[in-house]
C-alpha distance (Angstrom), angle and dihedral (degrees) to the residues before:
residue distance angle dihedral
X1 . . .
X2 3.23 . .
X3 3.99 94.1 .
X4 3.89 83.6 62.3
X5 3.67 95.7 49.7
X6 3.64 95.1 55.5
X7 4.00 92.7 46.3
X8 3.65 85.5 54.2
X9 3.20 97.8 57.1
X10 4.06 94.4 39.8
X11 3.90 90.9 57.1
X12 3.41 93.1 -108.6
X13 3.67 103.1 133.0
X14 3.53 86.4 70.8
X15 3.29 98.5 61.2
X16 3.74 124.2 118.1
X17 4.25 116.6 -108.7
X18 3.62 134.2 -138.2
X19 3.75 134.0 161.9
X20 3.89 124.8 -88.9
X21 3.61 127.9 -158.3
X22 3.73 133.3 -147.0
X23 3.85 107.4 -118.6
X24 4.26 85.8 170.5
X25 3.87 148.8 -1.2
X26 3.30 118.2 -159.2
X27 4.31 104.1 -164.6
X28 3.54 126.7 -158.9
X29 3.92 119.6 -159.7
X30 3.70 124.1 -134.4
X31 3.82 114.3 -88.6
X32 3.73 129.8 -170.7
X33 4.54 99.6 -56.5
X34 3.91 86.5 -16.5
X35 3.96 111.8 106.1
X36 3.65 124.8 -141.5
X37 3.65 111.1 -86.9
X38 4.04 142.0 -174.1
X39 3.95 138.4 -156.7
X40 3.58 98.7 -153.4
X41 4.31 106.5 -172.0
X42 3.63 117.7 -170.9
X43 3.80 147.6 160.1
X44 3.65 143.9 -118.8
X45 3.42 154.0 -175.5
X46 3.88 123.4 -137.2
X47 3.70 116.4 -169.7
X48 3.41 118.6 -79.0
X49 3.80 93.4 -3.2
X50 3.76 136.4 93.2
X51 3.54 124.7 -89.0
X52 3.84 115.2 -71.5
X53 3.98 130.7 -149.4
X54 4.05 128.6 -142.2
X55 3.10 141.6 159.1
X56 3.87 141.7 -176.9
X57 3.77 145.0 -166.4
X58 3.93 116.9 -121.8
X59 3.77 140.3 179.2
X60 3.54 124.3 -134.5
X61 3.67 96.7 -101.2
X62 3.97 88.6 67.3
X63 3.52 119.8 97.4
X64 3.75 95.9 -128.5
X65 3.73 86.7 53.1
X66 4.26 89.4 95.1
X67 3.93 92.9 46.4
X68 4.00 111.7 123.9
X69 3.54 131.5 -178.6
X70 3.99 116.8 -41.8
X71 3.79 100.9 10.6
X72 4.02 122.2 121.5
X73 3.26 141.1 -136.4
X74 4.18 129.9 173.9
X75 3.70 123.1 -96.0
X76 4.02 136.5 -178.1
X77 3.40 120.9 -137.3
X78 4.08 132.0 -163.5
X79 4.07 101.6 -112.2
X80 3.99 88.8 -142.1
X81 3.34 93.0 49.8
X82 3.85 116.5 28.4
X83 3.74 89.8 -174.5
X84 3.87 98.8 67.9
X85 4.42 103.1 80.3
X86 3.59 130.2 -169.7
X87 3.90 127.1 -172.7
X88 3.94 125.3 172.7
X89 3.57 97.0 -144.5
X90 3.67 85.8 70.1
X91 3.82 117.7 88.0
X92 3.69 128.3 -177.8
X93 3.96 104.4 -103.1
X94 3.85 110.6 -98.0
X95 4.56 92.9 -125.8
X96 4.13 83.2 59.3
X97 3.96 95.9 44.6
X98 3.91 89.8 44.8
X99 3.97 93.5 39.5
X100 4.09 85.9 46.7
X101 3.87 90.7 47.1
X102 4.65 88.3 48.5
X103 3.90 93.4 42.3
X104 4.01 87.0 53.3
X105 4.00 91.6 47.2
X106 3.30 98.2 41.6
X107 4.43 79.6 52.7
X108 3.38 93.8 51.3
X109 4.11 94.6 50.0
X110 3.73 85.6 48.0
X111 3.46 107.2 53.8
X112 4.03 82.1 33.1
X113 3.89 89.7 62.8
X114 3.77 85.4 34.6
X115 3.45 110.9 56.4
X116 3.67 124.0 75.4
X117 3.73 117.0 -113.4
């Protein structure tokens, strides 16, 4: 939700769409707190442009988590620059958004306490 939001309000719902393909997945199992994980790296081809490279860090929650080698999935890429990507069916892990959202609180306490009043 609030991955859609934010390419909203970037523009990038108007950005054209092609098809990537995996070229690697690199999984991570489960350990102790840690959840599993995945790099997934891929290529694609905007029009009229060379081939471009990303790649991306999942959980296993995702639904690109269970990609291997040689599947696709669709991607949007910025027509002045072919390099920056953008696919829906990635989501920002949930550990990052929740350690974002404690490292901002914690901020606001500090300076709170902090700053004279």
């Amino acid at each position: 939700m609030i991955e859609e939001l934010l390419a909203r309000l970037r523009g990038i719902d108007k950005w054209p769409e092609t098809v990537a393909t995996v070229v690697s997945v690199d999984r991570v199992p489960a350990v102790g707190r840690s959840p599993a994980s995945a790099t997934i790296t891929f290529n694609y081809r905007p029009k009229e442009a060379e081939i471009q490279s990303g790649s991306f860090f999942v959980g296993d929650q995702s639904s690109l988590y269970n990609l291997d080698e040689g599947d696709s999935f669709p991607v949007q890429y910025n027509p002045t620059r072919p390099e920056r990507f953008y696919s829906s069916e990635y989501t920002i892990p949930f550990w990052w958004k929740f350690s974002a959202i404690m490292i901002a609180a914690f901020a606001a306490v500090f300076l709170y306490v902090l700053l004279p009043r």
